[in-house]
DRENLOKE-953264 format. One record per residue (C-alpha): residue number from 1; residue in one letter; z, y, x. Coordinates in pm, whole numbers, always signed. Each point is the difference from the previous one (the first is absolute). Example, Ala and Ser with C-alpha at 12.3 -4.5 7.8 and 13.67 -1.06 7.14 Angstrom:
<rs>
+-----+------+--------+--------+--------+
|  nr | rest |      w |      v |      u |
+-----+------+--------+--------+--------+
|   1 |    A |   +780 |   -450 |  +1230 |
|   2 |    S |    -66 |   +344 |   +137 |
+-----+------+--------+--------+--------+
</rs>
This chain:
<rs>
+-----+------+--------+--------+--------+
|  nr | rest |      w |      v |      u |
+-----+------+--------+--------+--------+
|   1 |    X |  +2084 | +16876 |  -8159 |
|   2 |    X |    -62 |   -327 |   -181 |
|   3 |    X |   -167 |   -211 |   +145 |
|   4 |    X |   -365 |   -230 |   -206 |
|   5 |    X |   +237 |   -282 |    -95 |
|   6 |    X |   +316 |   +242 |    -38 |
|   7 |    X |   -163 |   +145 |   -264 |
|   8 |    X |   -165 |   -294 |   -187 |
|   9 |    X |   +362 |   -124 |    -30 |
|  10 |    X |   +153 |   +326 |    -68 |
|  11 |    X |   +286 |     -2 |   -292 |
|  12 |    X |    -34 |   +144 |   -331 |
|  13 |    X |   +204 |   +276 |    -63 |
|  14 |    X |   +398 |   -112 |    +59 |
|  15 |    X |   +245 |    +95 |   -194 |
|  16 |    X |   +259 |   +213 |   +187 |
|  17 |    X |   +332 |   -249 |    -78 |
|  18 |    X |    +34 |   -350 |    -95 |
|  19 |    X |   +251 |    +88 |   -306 |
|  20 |    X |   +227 |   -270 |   -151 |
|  21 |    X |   -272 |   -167 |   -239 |
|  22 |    X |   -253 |    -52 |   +294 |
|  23 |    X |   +232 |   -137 |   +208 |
|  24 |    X |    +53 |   -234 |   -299 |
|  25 |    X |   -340 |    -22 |    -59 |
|  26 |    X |    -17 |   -141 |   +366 |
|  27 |    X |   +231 |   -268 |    -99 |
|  28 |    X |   -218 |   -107 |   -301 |
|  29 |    X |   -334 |    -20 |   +215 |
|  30 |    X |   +193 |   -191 |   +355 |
|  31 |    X |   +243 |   -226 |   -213 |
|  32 |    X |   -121 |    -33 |   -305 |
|  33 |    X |   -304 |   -212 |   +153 |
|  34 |    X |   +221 |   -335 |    +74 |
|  35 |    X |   -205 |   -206 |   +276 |
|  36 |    X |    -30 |   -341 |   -109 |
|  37 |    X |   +236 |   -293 |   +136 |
|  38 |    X |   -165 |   -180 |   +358 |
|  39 |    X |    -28 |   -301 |   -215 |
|  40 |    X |   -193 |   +195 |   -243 |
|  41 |    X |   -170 |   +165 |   +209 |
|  42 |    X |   -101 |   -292 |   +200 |
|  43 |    X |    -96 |   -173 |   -284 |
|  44 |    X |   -251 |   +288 |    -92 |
|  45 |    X |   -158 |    +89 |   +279 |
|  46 |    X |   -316 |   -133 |     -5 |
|  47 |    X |   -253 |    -46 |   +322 |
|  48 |    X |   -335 |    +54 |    -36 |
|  49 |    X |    -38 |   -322 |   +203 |
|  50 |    X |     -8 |   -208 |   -332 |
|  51 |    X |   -241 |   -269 |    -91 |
|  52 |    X |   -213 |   +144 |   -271 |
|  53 |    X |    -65 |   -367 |   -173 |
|  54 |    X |    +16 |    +26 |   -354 |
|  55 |    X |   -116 |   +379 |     -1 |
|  56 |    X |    -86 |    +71 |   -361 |
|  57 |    X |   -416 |   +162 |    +24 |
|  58 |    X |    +76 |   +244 |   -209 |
|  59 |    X |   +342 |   +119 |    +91 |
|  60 |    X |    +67 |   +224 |   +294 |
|  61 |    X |   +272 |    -22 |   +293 |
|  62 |    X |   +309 |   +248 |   -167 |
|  63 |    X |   +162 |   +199 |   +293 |
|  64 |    X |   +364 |   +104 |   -109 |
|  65 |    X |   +106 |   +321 |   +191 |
|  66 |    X |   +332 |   +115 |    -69 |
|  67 |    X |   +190 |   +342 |    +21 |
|  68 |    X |   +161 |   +189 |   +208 |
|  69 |    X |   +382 |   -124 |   +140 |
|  70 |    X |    -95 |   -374 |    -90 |
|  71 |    X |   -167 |   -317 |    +91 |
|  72 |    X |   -200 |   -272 |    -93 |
|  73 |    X |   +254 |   -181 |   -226 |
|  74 |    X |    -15 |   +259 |   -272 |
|  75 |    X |   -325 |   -163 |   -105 |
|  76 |    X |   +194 |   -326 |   -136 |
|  77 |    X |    -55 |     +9 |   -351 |
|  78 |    X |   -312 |   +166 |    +19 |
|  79 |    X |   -148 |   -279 |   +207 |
|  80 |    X |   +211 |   -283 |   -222 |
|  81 |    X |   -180 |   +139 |   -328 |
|  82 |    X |   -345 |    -32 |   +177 |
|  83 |    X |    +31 |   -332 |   +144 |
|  84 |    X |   +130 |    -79 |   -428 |
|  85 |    X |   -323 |   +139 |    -44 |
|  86 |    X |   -258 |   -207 |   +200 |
|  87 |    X |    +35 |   +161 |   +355 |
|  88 |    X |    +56 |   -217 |   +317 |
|  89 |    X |   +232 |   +164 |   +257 |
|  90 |    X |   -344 |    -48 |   +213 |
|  91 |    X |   -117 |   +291 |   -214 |
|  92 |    X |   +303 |   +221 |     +8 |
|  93 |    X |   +110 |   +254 |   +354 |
|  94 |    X |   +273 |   +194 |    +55 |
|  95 |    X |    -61 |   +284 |   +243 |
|  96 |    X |   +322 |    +75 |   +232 |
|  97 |    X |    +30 |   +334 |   +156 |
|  98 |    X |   +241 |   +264 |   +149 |
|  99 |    X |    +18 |   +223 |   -316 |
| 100 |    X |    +97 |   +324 |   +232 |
| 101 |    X |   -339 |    +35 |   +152 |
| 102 |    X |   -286 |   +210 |   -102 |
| 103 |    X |   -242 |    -73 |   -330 |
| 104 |    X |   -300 |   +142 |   +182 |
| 105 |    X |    +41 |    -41 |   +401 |
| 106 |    X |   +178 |   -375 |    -28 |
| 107 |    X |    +40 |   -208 |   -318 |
| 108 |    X |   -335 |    +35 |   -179 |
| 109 |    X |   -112 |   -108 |   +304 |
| 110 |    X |   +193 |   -283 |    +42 |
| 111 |    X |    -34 |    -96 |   -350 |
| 112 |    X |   -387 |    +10 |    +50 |
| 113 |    X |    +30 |   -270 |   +314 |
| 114 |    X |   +208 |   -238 |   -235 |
| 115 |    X |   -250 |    +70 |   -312 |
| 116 |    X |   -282 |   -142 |   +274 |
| 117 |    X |   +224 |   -252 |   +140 |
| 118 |    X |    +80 |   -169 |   -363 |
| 119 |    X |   -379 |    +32 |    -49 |
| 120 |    X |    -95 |   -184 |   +272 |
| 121 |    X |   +217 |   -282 |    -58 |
| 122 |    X |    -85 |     +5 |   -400 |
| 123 |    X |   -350 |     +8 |    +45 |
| 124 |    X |    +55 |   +282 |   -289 |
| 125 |    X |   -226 |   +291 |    -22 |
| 126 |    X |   +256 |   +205 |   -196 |
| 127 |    X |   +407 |    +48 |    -43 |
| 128 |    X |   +169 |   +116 |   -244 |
| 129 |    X |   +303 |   +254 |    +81 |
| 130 |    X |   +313 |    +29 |   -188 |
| 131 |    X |   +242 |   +288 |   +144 |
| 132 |    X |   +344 |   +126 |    -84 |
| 133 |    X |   +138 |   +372 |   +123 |
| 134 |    X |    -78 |    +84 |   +322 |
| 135 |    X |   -241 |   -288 |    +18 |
| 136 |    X |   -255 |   +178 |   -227 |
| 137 |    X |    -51 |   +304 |   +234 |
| 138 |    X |    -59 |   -281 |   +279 |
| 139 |    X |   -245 |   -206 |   -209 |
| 140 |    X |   -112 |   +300 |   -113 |
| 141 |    X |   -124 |   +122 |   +337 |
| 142 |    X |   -166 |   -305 |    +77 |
| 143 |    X |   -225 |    +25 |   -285 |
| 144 |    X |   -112 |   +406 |    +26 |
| 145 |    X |    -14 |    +29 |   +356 |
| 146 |    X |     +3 |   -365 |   +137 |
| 147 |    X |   -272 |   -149 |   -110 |
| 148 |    X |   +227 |   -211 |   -303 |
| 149 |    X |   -255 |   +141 |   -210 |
| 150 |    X |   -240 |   -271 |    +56 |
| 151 |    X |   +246 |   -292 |    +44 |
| 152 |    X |   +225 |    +46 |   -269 |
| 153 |    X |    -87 |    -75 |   -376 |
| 154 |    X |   +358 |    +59 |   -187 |
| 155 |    X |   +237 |   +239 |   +104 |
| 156 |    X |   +368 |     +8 |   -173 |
| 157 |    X |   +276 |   +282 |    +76 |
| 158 |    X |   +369 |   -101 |   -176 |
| 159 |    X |   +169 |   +341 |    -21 |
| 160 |    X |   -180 |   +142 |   +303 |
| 161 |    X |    +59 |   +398 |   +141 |
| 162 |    X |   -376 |    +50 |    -32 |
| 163 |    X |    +68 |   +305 |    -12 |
| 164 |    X |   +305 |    +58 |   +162 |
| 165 |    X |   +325 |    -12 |    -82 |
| 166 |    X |   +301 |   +261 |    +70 |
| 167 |    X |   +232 |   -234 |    +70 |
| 168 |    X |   -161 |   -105 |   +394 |
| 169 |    X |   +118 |   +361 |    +37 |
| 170 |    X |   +331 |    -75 |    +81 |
| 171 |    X |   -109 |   -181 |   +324 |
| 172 |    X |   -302 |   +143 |    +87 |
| 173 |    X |   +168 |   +179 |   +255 |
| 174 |    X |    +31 |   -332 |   +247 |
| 175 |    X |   -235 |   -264 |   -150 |
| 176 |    X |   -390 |    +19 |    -30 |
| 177 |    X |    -45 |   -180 |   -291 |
| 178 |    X |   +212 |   +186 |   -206 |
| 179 |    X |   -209 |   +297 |   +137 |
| 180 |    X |   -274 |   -190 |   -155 |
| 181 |    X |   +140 |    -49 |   -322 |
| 182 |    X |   +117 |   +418 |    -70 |
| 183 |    X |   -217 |   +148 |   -256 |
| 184 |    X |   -306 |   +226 |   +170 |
| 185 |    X |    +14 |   -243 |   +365 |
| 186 |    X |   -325 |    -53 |   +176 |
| 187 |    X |    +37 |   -336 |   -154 |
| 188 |    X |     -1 |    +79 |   -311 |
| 189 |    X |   -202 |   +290 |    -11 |
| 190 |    X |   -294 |   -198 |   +176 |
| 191 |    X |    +26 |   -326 |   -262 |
| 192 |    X |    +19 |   +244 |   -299 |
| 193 |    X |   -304 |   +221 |   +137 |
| 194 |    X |   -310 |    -59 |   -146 |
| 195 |    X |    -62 |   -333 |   -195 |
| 196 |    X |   +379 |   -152 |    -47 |
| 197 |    X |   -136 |   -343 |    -55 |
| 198 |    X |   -349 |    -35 |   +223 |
| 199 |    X |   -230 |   -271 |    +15 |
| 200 |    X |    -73 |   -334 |   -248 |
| 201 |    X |   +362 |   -102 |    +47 |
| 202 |    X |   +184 |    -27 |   -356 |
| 203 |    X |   +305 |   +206 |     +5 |
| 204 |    X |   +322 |    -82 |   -173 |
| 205 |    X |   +338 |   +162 |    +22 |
| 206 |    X |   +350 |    -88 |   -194 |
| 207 |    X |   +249 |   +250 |    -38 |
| 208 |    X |   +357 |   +102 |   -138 |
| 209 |    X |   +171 |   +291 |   -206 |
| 210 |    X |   +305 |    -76 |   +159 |
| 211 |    X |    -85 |    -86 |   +360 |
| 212 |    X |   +298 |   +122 |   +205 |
| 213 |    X |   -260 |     +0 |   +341 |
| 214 |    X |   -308 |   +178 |    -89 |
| 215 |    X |    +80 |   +355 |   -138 |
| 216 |    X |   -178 |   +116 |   -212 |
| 217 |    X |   -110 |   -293 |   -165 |
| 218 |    X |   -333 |   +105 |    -38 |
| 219 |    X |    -55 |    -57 |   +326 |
| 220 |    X |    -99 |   -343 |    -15 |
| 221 |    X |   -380 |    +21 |   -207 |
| 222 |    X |   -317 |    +94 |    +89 |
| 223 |    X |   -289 |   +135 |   -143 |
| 224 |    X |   -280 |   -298 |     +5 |
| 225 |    X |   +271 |   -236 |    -17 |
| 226 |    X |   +168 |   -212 |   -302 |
| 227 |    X |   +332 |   +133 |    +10 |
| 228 |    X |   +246 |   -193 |   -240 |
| 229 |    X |   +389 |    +94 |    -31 |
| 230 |    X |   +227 |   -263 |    -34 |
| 231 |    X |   +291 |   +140 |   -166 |
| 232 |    X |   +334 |    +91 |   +125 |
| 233 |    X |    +45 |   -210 |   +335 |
| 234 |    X |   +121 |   +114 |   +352 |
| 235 |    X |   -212 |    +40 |   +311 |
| 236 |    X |    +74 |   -335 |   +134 |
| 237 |    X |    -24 |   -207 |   -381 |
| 238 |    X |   -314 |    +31 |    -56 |
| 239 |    X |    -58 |   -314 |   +302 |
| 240 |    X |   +214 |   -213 |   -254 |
| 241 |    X |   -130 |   +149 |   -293 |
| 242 |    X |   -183 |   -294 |   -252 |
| 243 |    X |   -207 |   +244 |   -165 |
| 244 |    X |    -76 |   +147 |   +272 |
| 245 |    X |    -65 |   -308 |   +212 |
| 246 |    X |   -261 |   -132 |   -323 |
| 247 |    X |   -175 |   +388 |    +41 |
| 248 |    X |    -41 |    -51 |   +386 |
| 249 |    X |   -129 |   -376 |    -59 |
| 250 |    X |   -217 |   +118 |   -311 |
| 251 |    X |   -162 |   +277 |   +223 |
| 252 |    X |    -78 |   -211 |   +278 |
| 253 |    X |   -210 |   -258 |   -238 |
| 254 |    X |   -178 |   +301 |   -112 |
+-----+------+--------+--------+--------+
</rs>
């Protein structure tokens, strides 16, 4: 018999055999996710332990939280085309975590400390959140269920599985976040239950009609949110896509 938590964290239904194009499919979602270079990553990774001199009033603290197989350093252009814009890299954090732990009993958690943590040392009353992939059922969580709601005025998925994607199927069977990710998980079920986009926080998500990653592609918006598709990119372009970069920056001043 299953046990309280057995049974919160009970699969989906499993298909009976990886076949050939999951295994593939496995491939896509582990490799297809290139960490960034230690130099890159280094360069990044960004304490909340910052001076906050020179905080712009009227512009919030942007957390980056990136997706699922990757680090910090994926955020390089991203954070390039904001300092362009106006941002000091006192006003822009990169939140580093293990990417095979659980949305709901680790990471939103741990994302909420370092929200609180970059507050503290800001003096800001609000963040903004920009996630890609796996990082948008994370931030996600924080905002429904971890009290993000209240804390966080502009929230961004880039080609998130907000809905799950079938892809994490093909290693479900050995890692919990890719249990997370499979369409109809308590993850997703619980985020998509209800109001999809709760609370005063402004909702944005970009998406792709080609994204290799997230299947289907539809996936990725949400009702309540302003969901704009950028075209024919892969999972991983849209962090070095211009357009999509001037979108995320345009939102964010909104």
């Amino acid at each position: 018999m299953l046990t309280a938590r057995q049974g919160l964290r009970a699969l989906p239904p499993l298909p009976a055999l990886l076949t050939l194009p999951l295994l593939l499919a496995l491939l896509t979602l582990c490799l297809a996710l290139p960490a960034a270079s230690p130099a890159q990553a280094s360069a990044a990774q960004a304490s909340p332990v910052q001076a906050s001199a020179g905080r712009a009033a009227s512009r919030n603290p942007v957390v980056l939280v990136h997706g699922y197989n990757a680090d910090p350093g994926v955020w390089g252009a991203l954070r390039a085309d904001l300092r362009a814009a106006g941002y000091t890299d006192a006003e822009l954090f990169s939140f580093g975590y293990d990417t095979h732990r659980s949305v709901n009993e680790v990471l939103a958690g741990r994302l909420g400390a370092y929200v609180d943590q970059v507050r503290r040392e800001t003096g800001a009353a609000e963040v903004d959140v920009v996630s890609h992939s796996f990082g948008s059922l994370v931030s996600r969580w924080y905002v429904k269920f971890g009290g993000g709601a209240t804390v966080v005025d502009h929230w961004v998925s880039l080609a998130g599985p907000n809905r799950g994607t079938s892809t994490a199927w093909a290693c479900a069977l050995w890692d919990q976040a890719c249990r997370d990710m499979t369409p109809g998980s308590y993850v997703v079920k619980n985020l998509n239950s209800g109001d999809e986009t709760p609370g005063a926080v402004k909702y944005a998500t970009f998406w792709s009609g080609c994204d290799e990653v997230v299947n289907p592609d539809d996936s990725v918006p949400l009702t309540g949110a302003t969901n704009t598709p950028v075209g024919c990119l892969g999972h991983n372009d849209l962090l070095g896509d211009d357009g999509t970069s001037a979108g995320v920056r345009a939102f964010l001043g909104s």
